[in-house]
N, C-alpha and C positions, 0 to 999 in steps of 0.2 A: 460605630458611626458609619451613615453608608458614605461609599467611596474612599474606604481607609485603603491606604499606601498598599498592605499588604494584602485585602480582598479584590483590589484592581490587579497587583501581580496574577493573582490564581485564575481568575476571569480572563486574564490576556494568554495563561498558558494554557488555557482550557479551549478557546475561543479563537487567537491571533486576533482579536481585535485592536484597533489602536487604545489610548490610553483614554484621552476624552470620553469613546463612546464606550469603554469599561466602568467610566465613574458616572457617567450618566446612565448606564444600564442599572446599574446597583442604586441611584438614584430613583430611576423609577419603580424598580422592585421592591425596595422596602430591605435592599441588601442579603435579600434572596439570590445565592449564584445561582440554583436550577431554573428560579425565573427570569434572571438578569441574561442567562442564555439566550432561555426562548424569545426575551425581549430583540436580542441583537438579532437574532435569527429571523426574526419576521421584515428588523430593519433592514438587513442587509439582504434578504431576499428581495425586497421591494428596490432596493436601489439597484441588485444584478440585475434588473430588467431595462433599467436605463443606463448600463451599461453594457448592453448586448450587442447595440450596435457600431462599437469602438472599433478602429483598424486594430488588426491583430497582424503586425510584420516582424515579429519576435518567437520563438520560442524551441521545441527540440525536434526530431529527429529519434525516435528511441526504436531498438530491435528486443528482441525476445525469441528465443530458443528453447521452447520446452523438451522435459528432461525427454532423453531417447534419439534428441535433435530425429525426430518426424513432423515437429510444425516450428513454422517461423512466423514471426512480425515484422512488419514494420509501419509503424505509423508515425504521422507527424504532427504534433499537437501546437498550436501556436497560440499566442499568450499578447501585450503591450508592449512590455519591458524585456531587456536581457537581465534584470537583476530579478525580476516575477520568474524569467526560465529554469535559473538558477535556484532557486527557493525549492527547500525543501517537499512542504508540500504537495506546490508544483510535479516535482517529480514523481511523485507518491501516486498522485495521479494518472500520469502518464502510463507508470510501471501498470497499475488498474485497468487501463484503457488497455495496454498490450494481453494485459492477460485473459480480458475480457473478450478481445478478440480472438484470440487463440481458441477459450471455449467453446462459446458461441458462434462463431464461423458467421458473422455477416458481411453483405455482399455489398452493402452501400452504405454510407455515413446517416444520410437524413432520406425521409424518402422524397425531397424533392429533385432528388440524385438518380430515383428508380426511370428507366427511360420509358417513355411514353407506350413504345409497343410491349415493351415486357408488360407494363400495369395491363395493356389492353388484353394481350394474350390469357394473361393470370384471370383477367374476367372471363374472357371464353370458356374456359375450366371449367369456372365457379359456376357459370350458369351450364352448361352442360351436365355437371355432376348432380344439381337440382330437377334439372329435368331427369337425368338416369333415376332419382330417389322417388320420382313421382310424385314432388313438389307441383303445387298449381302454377300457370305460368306469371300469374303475378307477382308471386313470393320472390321470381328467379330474383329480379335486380336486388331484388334488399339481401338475399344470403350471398348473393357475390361480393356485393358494398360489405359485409360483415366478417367475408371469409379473407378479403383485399384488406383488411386490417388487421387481421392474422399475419396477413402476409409480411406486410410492413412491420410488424413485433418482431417476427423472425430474424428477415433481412434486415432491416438498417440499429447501424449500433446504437443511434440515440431513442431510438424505440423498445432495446430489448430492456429486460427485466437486467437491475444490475446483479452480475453473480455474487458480490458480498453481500447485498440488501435488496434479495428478489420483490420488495413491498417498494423498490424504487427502480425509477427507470432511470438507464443511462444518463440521457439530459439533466434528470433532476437533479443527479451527484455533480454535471458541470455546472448546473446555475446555483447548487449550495455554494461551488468553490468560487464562481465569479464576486460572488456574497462575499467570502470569507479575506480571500486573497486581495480582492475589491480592481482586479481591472478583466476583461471580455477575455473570455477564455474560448476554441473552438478546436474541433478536432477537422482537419483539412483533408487527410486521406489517408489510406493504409492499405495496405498489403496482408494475405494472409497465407502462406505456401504451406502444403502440406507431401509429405512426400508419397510419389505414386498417383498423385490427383491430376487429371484432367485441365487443360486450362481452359 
């Protein structure tokens, strides 16, 4: 039967969804859990988007010390609630985001963070090296615009490729979890020291 006691437990331990939308997921699926998933997952993606722009005055503070102690973390991920900080999850995430930036080494959060002159400077490059390639001068603005979003995958963390699941960007893995956890989840700032580095 769908929405039995015990196919709602496994959907909620699969998922963390509440209980409701476990026995309504298995309702619409036909009591399919692989599709009672994707069911939740499309709902709760569509609901993280109007939860995006909730005050976020809660959340952690987390460091990272990869082995060798030659890179450190520190970023600061903030959340709604002090019991969402606390959540598991939650933390799982955060621990991802530190390690994420350890690898990757970016230099801004989002790029609306990258400062006007660096974006501008980054163009001068781009169009200079089109002209060095013997690009016609029309071409320059569109491989600078193309290679300026290069830029931005590199630099900022919610653009790169995430290092568990390179088929997903950063953001994407926070707006699954605003989905899952169900309150505005955002990463504020972070640090990344590396020893013998330049500041």
């Amino acid at each position: 039967m769908a929405g039995d006691s015990g196919r709602v437990k496994e959907l909620r331990q699969k998922t963390g969804a509440g209980i409701m939308d476990c026995k309504q997921a298995l309702v619409e699926s036909g009591d399919d859990i692989g599709k009672a998933v994707d069911w939740l997952r499309q709902k709760g993606l569509a609901s993280a988007g109007k939860k995006m722009g909730r005050v976020t005055n809660e959340g952690v503070i987390a460091s990272y010390i990869h082995a060798g102690n030659k890179i450190g973390v520190l970023v600061e991920v903030n959340c709604e609630t002090d019991f969402v900080a606390r959540n598991e999850e939650f933390q799982a995430l955060v621990r991802n985001l530190t390690l994420q930036i350890a690898a990757s080494k970016p230099s801004y959060v989002r790029r609306e963070d990258v400062p006007k002159e660096v974006v501008e400077k980054e163009l001068e490059i781009y169009r200079a090296q089109a002209k060095e390639m013997g690009k016609p001068p029309a071409s320059w603005e569109k491989i600078a615009a193309g290679k300026l979003e290069k830029f931005y995958q590199d630099s900022c963390l919610l653009e790169q490729s995430f290092i568990k699941d390179p088929n997903l960007k950063v953001a994407d893995i926070l707006t699954q979890k605003i989905a899952t956890i169900g309150e505005n989840i955002g990463v504020r700032r972070f640090t990344r020291y590396q020893l013998g580095e330049e500041e």
